[in-house]
C-alpha positions in Angstrom: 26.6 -8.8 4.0 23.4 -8.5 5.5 20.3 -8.7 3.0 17.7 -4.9 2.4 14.2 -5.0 2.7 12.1 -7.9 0.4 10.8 -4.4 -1.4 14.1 -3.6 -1.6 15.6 -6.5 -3.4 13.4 -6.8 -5.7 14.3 -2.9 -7.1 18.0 -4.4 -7.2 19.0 -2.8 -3.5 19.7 -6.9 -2.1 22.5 -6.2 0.5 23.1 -2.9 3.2 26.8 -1.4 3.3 27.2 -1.2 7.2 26.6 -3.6 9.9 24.8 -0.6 11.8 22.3 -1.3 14.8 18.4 -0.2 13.4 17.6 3.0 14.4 14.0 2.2 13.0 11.9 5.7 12.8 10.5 7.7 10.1 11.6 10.5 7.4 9.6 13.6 6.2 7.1 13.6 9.1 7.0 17.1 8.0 8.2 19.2 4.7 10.2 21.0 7.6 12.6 17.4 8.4 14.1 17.6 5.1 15.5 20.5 3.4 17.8 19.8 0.6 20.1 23.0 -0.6 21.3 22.5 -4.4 25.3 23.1 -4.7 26.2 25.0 -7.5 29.3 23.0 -9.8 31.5 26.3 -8.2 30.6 24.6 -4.3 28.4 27.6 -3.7 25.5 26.1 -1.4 22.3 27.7 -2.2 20.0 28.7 0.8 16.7 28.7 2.3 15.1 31.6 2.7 11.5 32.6 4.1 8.4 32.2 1.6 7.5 35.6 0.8 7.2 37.4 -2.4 10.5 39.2 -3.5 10.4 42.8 -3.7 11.9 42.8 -6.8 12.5 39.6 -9.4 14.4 42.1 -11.8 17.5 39.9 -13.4 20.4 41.6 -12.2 24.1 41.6 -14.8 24.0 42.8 -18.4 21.2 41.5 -20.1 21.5 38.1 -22.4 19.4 35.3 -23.8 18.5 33.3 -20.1 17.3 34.3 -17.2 18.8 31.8 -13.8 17.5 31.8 -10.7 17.2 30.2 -7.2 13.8 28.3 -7.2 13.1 27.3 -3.9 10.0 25.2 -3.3 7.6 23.0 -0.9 5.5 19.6 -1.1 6.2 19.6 -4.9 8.2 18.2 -7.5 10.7 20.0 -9.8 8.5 18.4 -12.3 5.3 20.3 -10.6 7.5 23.8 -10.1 8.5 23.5 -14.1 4.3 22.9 -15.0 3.9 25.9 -13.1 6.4 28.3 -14.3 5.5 27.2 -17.7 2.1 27.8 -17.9 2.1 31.4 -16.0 5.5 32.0 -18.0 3.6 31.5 -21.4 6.4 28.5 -22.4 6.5 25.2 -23.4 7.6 23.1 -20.2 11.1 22.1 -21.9 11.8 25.8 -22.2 12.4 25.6 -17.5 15.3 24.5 -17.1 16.9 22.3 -14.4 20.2 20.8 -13.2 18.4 17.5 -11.0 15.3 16.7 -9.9 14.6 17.3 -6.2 12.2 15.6 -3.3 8.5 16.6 -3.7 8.2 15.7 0.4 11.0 18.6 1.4 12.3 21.9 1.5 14.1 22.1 -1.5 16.1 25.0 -3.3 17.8 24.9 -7.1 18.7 26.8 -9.8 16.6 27.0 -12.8 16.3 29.0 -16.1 13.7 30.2 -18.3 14.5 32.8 -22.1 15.0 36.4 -21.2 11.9 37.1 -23.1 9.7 36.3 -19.8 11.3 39.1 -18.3 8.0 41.2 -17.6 5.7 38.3 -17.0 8.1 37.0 -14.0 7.4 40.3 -12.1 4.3 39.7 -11.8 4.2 36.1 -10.5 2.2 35.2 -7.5 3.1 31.6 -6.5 1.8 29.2 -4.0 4.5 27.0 -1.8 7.4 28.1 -4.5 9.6 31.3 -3.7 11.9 32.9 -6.4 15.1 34.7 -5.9 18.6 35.7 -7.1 17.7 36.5 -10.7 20.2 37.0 -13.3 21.5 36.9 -16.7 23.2 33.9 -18.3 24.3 33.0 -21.7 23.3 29.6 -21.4 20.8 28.1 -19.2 21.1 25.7 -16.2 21.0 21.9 -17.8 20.5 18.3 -16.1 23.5 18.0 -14.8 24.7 21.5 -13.7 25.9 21.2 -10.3 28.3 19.7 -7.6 25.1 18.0 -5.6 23.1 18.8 -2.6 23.4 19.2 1.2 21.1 17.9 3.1 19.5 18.9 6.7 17.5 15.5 7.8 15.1 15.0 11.0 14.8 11.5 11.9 11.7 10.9 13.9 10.7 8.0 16.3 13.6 6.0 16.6 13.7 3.3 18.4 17.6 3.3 19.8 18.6 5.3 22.8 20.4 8.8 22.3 24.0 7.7 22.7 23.7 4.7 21.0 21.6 6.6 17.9 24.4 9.5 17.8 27.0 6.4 18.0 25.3 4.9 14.6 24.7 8.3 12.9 28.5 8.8 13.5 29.9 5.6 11.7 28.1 6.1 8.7 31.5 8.1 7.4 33.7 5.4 8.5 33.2 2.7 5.6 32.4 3.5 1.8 28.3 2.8 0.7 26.6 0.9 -2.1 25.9 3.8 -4.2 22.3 2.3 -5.2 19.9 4.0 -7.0 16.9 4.6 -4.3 13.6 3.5 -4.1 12.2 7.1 -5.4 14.0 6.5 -8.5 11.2 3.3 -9.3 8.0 5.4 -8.2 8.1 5.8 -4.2 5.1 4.0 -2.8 4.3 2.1 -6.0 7.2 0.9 -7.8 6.9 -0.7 -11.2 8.5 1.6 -12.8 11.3 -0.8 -13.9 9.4 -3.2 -15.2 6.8 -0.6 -17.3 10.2 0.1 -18.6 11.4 -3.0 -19.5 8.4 -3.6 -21.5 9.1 -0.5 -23.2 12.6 -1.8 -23.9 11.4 -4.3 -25.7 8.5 -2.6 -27.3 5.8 -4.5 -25.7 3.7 -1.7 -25.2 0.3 -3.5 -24.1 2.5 -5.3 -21.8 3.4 -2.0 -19.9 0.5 -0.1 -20.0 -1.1 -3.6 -18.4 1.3 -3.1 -15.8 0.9 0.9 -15.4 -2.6 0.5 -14.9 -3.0 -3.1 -12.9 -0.1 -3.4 -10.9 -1.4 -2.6 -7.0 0.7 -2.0 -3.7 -0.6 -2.3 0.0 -0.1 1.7 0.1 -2.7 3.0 -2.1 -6.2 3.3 -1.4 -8.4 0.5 -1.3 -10.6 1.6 -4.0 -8.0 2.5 -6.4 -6.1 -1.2 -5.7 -9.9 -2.5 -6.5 -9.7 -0.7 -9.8 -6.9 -1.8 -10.9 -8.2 -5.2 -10.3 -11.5 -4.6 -12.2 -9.1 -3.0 -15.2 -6.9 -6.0 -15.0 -9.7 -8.6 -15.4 -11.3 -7.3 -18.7 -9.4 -4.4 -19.6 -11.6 -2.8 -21.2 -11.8 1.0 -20.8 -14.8 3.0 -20.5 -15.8 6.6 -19.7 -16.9 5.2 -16.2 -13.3 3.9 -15.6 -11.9 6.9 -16.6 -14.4 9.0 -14.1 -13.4 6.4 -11.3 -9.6 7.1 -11.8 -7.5 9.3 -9.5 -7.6 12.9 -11.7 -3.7 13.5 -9.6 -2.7 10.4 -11.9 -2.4 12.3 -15.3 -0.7 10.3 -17.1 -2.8 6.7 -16.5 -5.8 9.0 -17.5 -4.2 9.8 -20.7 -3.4 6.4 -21.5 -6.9 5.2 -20.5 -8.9 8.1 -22.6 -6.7 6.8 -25.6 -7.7 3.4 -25.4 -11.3 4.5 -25.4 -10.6 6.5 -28.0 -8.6 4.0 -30.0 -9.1 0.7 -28.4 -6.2 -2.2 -28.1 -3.8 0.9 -29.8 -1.1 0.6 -27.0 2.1 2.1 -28.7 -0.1 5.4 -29.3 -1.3 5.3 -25.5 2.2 4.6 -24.2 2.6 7.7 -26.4 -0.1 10.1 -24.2 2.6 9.7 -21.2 4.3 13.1 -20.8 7.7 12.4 -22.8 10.2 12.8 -19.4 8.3 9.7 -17.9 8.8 8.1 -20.8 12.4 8.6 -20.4 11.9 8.1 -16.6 10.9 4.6 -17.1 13.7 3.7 -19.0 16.1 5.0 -16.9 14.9 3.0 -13.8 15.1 0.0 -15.8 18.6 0.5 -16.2 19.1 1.9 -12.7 17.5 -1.8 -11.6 20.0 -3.7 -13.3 22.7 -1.4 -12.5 21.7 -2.2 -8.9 21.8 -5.6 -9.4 25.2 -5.5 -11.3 26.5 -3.6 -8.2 25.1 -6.4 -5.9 27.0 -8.9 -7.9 30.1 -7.2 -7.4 29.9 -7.3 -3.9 29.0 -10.5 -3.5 32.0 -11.2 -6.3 34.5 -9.6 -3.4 35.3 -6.3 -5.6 35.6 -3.4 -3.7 33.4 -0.6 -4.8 35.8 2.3 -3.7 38.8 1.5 -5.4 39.8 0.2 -9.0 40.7 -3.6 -10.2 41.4 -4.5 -13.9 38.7 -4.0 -16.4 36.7 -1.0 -14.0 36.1 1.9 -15.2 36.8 5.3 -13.4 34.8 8.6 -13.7 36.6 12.4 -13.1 35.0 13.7 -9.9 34.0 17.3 -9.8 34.3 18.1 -13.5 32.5 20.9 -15.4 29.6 19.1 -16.9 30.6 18.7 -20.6 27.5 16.6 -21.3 29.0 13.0 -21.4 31.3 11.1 -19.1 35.4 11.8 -18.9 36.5 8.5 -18.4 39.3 5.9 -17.9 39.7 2.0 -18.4 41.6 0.3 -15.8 44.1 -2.4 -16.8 47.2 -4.4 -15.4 49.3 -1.6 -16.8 48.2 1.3 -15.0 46.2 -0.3 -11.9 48.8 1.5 -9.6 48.5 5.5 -11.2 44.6 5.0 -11.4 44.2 3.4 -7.4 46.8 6.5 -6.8 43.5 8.9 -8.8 41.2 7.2 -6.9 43.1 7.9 -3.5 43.3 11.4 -4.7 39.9 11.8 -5.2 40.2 12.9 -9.0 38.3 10.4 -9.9 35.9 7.7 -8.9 35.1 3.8 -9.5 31.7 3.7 -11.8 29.9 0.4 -13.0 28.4 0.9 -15.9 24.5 2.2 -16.4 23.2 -0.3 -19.7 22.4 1.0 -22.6 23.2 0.9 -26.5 26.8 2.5 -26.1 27.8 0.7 -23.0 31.1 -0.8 -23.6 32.1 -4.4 -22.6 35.7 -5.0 -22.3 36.6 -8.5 -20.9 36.8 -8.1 -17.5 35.2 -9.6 -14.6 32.3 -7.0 -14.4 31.5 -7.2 -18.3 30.9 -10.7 -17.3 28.3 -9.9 -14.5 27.1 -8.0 -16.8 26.2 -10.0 -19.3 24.9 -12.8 -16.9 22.1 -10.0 -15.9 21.1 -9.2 -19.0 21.1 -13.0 -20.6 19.1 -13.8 -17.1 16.7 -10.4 -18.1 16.3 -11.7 -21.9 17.6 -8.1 -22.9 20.5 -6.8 -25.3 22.2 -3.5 -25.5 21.0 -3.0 -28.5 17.1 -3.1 -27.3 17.9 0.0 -25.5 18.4 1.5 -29.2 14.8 3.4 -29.8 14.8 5.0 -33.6 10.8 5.9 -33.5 10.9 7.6 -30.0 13.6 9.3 -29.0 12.1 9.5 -25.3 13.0 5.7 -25.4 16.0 5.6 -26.6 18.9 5.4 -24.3 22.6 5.4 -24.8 23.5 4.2 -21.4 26.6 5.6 -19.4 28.4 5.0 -16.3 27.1 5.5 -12.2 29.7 6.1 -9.1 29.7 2.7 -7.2 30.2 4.1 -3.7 29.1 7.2 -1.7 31.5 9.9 -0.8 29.9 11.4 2.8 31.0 15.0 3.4 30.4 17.4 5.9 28.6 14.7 8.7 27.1 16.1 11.2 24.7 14.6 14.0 23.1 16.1 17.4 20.1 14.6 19.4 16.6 16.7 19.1 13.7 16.2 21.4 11.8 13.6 18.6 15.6 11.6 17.3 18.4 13.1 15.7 19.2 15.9 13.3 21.5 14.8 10.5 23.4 17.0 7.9 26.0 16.2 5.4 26.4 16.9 1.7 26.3 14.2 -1.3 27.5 14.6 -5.2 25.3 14.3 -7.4 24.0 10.7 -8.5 23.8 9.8 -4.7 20.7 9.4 -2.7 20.1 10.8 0.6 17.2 7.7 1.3 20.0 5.5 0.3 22.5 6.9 3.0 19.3 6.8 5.7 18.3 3.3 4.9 21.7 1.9 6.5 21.0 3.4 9.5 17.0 2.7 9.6 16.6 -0.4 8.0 13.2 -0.6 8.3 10.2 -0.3 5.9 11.3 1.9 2.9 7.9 4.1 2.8 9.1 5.2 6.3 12.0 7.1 4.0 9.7 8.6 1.1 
């Protein structure tokens, strides 16, 4: 198989599915060249509708304790929409409510909740670059998890194939199954040590990842912010100079640097100054690294990644989210009925995602496993955090391969014009990069 980008690799992403020509070209030259429409768990596509103020944001149904809506928003991150709904809702920001995080660089429309309570204050909302619609009443809110997945409408730009032969590419993409890897976006888009702060987190060295939160440079920043880091990394010491110098868009490496001013060489309690879903965030690319790496090795081991051998486990597809996994170990016994499930498309191959309750039944995998993690100096059991709960991760299982519905592909006057639909846990930069193959910041 032919080997990703160096950048690539070194997030876990070492081999490309396909042996597709390059198109080359570029992603998100505009918002406007990728628009991402949230699909409800009943496959009801939500849609893109013009900015503009609704007439009327008055919940509709019989009133109860949540209010859902469609939250459709521009150049920001869910992350950025929640702030903002929080603060002019008068909540705390765990109170808005989300079923997956979107692209900040897009188009993008989901469902989110906020308590009934906020009922007057949302009529009177005037946002910027987010537009609200579809209100109702719900019993329960939306949660991480809450929906089938996303359809996706993507303008490639500036490729460097001919029209047939681009169209040709674009077309194949359905014909084989895809390493279902976890994208770059998932380790911090143009500055990716996200892993490895959370590695260090794993293990409870906190000086060791603030070092790296605050030191570690890329050839895509500024110059003047990679020669910070360098100044920060040769004495780190923090002062109210370096603080001033610091990017005021990078919150939380301000809050960790005005803690260590505050209470010098006191890294645990500046780790602790990071907004608490980063925290989590970190982790969870750590183990999205080495479940990239474990699905690598089972490649290169000759598994398949789209149907069952002894010793896999398989996830249910398309199941109401309950909140945990339903699913089933493969053995000799009943290889045949679960390949027959698979063909079905009830349920799906997974590799696991490590953490404290990952399981590790002799098999094949369990042994790639384990080679990572002795190779990584980590347990299971480090992923066990009883002080901070934003650290503490059971773990769980990740589809191996992509499932491509609803491809389509037509030539525009800049490339071509892509739409298709992915579940949930698949990445539409991951599906690109086999046909681009190129440098990843030309997908973020």
């Amino acid at each position: 198989m032919e080997k990703g980008h160096p950048l690539e690799v070194d997030l876990g992403m070492e081999f490309y599915s396909t042996q597709n020509p390059a198109l080359g070209g570029r992603l998100k030259n505009s918002v406007e060249d990728f628009i991402v429409e949230e699909i409800t768990t009943d496959r009801i596509r939500l849609q893109i509708e013009p900015f503009t103020q609704a007439s009327s944001l008055e919940p509709s149904g019989e009133r109860d304790r949540f209010i859902t809506m469609n939250v459709q928003k521009s150049g920001l991150t869910t992350m950025d929409v929640t702030i903002i709904l929080a603060s002019e809702l008068k909540l705390p920001r765990q109170m808005v409510t989300y079923a997956g995080l979107k692209d900040k660089r897009a188009i993008t429309v989901q469902r989110m909740s906020v308590p009934s309570r906020v009922n007057q204050l949302l009529q009177s909302l005037k946002l910027n670059r987010i537009h609200l619609s579809e209100p109702h009443y719900t019993r329960h809110p939306v949660q991480i998890g809450d929906l089938w997945g996303n359809n996706f409408t993507i303008h490639l730009v500036d490729i460097i194939l001919d029209e047939d032969e681009a169209l040709a590419t674009a077309q194949k993409l359905a014909n084989q199954p895809l390493l279902n890897y976890f994208g770059v976006q998932r380790f911090g888009i143009t500055r990716p040590p996200t892993h490895l702060i959370g590695k260090a987190l794993v293990v409870n060295d906190y000086e060791r990842a603030v070092r790296i939160m605050l030191t570690t440079t890329n050839e895509y920043e500024p110059e003047e912010l990679t020669d910070l880091r360098i100044r920060i990394g040769e004495t780190f010491e923090f002062n109210e100079k370096i603080l001033a110098d610091f990017p005021r868009d990078l919150r939380n490496e301000r809050g960790v640097i005005s803690s260590l001013i505050k209470h010098p060489a006191d890294y645990e309690r500046a780790v602790s100054t990071i907004l608490p879903r980063i925290q989590t965030l970190m982790i969870h690319a750590y183990q999205s690294y080495l479940f990239n790496r474990l699905l690598g090795l089972r490649v290169s081991n000759g598994l398949p990644i789209n149907l069952p051998v002894p010793g896999d486990f398989l996830i249910q597809l398309d199941a109401p989210h309950s909140g945990r996994d339903s699913w089933i170990f493969v053995t000799e016994r009943n290889l045949e009925s679960m390949i027959e499930r698979v063909q079905a498309s009830e349920y799906g191959v997974a590799c696991p995602v490590p953490g404290y309750s990952t399981k590790l039944p002799p098999s094949k995998q369990t042994d790639m496993l384990s080679e990572i993690l002795k190779s990584e100096g980590i347990r299971l059991l480090d992923f066990r955090n009883a002080t901070n709960k934003n650290l503490d991760s059971a773990g769980g299982l990740h589809l191996s391969s992509i499932d491509l519905q609803g491809r389509e592909a037509e030539s525009t006057d800049q490339g071509i014009l892509m739409k298709f639909s992915l579940r949930k846990g698949s990445y539409a930069t991951v599906v690109m990069r086999e046909i681009m193959r190129n440098e990843p910041i030309n997908r973020i």
